[in-house]
N, C-alpha and C positions, 0 to 999 in steps of 0.2 A: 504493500500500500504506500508505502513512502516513495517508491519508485512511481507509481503512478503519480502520486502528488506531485512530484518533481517535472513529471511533464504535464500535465495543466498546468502548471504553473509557466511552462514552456509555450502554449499556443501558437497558431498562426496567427499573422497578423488580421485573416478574416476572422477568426473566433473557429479556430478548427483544429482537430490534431493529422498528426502524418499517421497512416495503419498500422506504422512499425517502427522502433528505434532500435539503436543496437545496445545490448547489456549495459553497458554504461550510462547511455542517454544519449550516444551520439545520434543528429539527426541524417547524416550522409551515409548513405547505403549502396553506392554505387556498383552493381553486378560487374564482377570483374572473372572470365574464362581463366585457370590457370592449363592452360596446353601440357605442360611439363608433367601435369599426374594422371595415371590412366584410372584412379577410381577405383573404387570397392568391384571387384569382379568385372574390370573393363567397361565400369559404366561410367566411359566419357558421354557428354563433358562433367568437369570439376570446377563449381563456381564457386568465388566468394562476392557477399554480399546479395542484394535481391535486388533486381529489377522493376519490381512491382512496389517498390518502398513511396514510392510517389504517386498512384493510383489512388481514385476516389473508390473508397468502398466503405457505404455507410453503415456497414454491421459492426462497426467497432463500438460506437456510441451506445449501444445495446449490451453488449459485451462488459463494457466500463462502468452503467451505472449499475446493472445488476450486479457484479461485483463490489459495488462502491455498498451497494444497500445490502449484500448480506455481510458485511466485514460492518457494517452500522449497526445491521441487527444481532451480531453471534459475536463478533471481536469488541471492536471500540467505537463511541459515540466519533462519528465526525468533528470537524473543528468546522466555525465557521467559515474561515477563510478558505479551505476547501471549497466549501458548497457554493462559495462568489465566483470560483472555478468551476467548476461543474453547471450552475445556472446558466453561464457563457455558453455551456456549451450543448445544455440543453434546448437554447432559444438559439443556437446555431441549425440542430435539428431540425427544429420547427423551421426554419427557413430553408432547407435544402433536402428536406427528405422526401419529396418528390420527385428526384432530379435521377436522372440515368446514373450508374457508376456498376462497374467492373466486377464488383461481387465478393462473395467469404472464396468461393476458387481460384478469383486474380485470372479471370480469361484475359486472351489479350488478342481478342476479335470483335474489339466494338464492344459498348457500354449498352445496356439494356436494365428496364426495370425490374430488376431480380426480387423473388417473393423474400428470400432468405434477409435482404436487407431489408426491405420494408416493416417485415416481422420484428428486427431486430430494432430501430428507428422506434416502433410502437414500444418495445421493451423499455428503450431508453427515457420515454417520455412516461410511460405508466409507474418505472422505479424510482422516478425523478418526482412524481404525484406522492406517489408512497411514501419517500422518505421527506418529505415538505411536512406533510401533515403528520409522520412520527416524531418528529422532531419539532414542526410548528415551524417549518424555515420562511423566509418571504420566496414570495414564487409568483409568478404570472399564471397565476392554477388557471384562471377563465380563459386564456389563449390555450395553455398546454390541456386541459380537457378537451378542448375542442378539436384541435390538431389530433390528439387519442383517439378523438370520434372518427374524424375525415381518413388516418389513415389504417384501422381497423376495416371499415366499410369500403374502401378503396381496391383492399385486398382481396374482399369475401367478391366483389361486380369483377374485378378485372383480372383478378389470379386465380376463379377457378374455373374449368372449362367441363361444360355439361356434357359434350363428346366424349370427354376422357372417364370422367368421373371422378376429380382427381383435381387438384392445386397444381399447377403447374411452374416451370422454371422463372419464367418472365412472362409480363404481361404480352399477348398474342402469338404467346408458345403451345404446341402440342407434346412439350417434351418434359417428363417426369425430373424430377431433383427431389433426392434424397435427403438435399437440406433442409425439406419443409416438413421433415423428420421432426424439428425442432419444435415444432410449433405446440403443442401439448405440454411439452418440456420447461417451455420458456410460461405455460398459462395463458396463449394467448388462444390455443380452443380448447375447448373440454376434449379429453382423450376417446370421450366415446360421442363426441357430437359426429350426425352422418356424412359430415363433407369428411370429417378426420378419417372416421374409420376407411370408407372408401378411398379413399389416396394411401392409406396403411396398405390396403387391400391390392391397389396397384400397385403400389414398390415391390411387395412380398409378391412379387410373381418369376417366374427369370426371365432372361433376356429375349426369349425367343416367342414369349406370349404380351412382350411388352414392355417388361417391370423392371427391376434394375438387382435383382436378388438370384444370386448363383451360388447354389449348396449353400446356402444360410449366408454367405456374405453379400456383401453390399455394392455397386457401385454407385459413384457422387452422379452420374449421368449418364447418358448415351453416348458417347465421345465420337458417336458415329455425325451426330448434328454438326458440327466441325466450329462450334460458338468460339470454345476456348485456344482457338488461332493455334493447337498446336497438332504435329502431326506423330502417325503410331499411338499404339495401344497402353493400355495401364491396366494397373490391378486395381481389386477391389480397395478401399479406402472403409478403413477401420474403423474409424469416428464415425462412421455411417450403421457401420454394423453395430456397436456399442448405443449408438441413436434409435436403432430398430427396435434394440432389446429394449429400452425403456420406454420408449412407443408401445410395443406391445404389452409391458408392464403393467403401464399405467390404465391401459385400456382393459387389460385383463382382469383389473379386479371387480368386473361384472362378467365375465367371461374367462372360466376355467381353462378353456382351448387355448386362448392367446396369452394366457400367463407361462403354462406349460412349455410352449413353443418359443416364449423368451427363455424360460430356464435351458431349453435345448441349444440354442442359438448363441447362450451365452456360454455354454458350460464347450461347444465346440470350437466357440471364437478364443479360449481362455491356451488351447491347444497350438494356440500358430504363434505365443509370445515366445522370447529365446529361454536359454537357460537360466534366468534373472527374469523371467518375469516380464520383462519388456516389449513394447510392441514397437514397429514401422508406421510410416503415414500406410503405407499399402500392401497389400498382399498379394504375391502373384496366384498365375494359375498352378504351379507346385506347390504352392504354399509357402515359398522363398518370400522375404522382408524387404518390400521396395520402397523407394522415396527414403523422405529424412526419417533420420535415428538416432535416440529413440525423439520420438514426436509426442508433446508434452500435450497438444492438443486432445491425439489419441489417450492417452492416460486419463486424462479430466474427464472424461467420458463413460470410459473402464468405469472408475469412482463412482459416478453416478449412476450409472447401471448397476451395477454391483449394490451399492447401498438402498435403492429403488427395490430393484427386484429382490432384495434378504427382506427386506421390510414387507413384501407384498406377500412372500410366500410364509414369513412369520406371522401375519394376521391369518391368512387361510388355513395354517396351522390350528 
């Protein structure tokens, strides 16, 4: 938490943050090829730094004040000079969460209105309500309500599509994301409301009827759509699987079937970590650990499935 304070307190000069700094706070991330090393098992290229460190991708804001609100509600009260940081940048939201930006994947085929950000934008402004009136902070509550409302209902007209049956990537997509996996997670639908179940319902299919689910794992999307500008195949993406599990978790505790089917899903996903326990951002199709390692994202997830699903199965007990 100190490390985040440190960057609000950092801002752009719009009232905004960069998606990423480096361990220390540095803001220059510049993606630099090193030629010279062939990489883990010949997986040239070997880059330092990220590319993607200057991209608009509004699911950080989401990210940061749920964060910010349960380290308020389980750690330590905020200060207020925090929360004159954090205000900035909640009414930064309000002004720009409408707006195209690049996404939680970092494609880099053109900016699109991705559901995963918008959900996330709602998060930030509904943890931002939350913690106003746990604490009694000053707030612009009658704009940020409002703005809660327009971009909730924004979501439900234009990100779900009656064809599919299903929430879909971006608005005037036909194409499934496993990121909207989150949405039940995050509270912004009931885990068993019928637009949820049904977009459960298509992920959990495999690839070849649809859905993005192969022998219980996951992929973040079709990669066949060609969105994220980049070329060749990937593996399934862990956080996604991890996402299912508590998807199905949550939903299951009115339905025996889909609790079950998270205990399977997790108890086989628990098989592809190394010998420490650790997991990759992905998984191939042998089961081999692709992408970065270990991927702290993939862990936070683990955690929360994990602690989700003992909890579900310990009341049905």
């Amino acid at each position: 938490m100190d490390w985040l304070c440190a960057r609000i307190h950092e801002i752009n000069p719009d009232g905004s943050l960069q998606i990423m700094y480096g361990i220390d706070g540095r803001h220059e991330l510049k993606e630099e090829t090193l030629d010279h090393l062939e990489g883990y098992r010949r997986s040239r290229p070997v880059r330092v730094g990220n590319g993607a460190y200057n991209q608009l991708q509004l699911d950080i804001y989401g990210e940061l004040m749920d964060s910010v609100y349960l380290y308020n509600k389980y750690g330590t009260p905020i200060p207020y000079d925090l929360w004159v940081g954090l205000r900035q940048l909640v009414n930064w939201v309000c002004d720009h969460w409408n707006q195209k930006d690049e996404g939680v994947w970092e494609v880099r085929g053109g900016q699109q209105h991705f559901l995963y950000s918008k959900v996330m934008c709602w998060v930030a402004v509904d943890r931002a309500l939350r913690l106003a009136d746990k604490r009694s902070f000053p707030a612009d509550r009658d704009r940020w309500l409002k703005v809660r409302d327009q971009i909730y209902e924004e979501i439900l007209n234009k990100g779900w599509s009656k064809e599919k049956q299903a929430f879909v990537q971006h608005y005037g997509s036909d194409t499934l994301d496993a990121a909207n996996l989150i949405m039940p997670l995050v509270f912004f639908m009931a885990p068993t409301d019928p637009r949820m179940l049904a977009t459960l319902k298509a992920i959990n299919q495999p690839p070849q009827k649809g859905g993005l689910v192969s022998n219980s794992l996951v992929y973040r999307y079709n990669v066949e759509c060609g969105l994220d500008g980049l070329a060749g195949e990937e593996g399934t993406f862990n956080i996604c699987t991890f996402w299912l599990v508590e998807a199905l978790t949550r939903a299951g505790r009115k339905d025996r079937a889909r609790l079950e089917d998270a205990r399977l899903i997790f108890e086989k996903m628990l098989t592809y970590a190394n010998h420490l326990g650790l997991f990759a951002e992905e998984t191939g199709p042998n089961g081999e650990a692709l992408g970065n390692f270990p991927q702290a994202f993939t862990h936070l997830a683990l955690i929360s499935a994990a602690y989700n699903l003992d909890r579900a199965l310990s009341r049905r007990n």
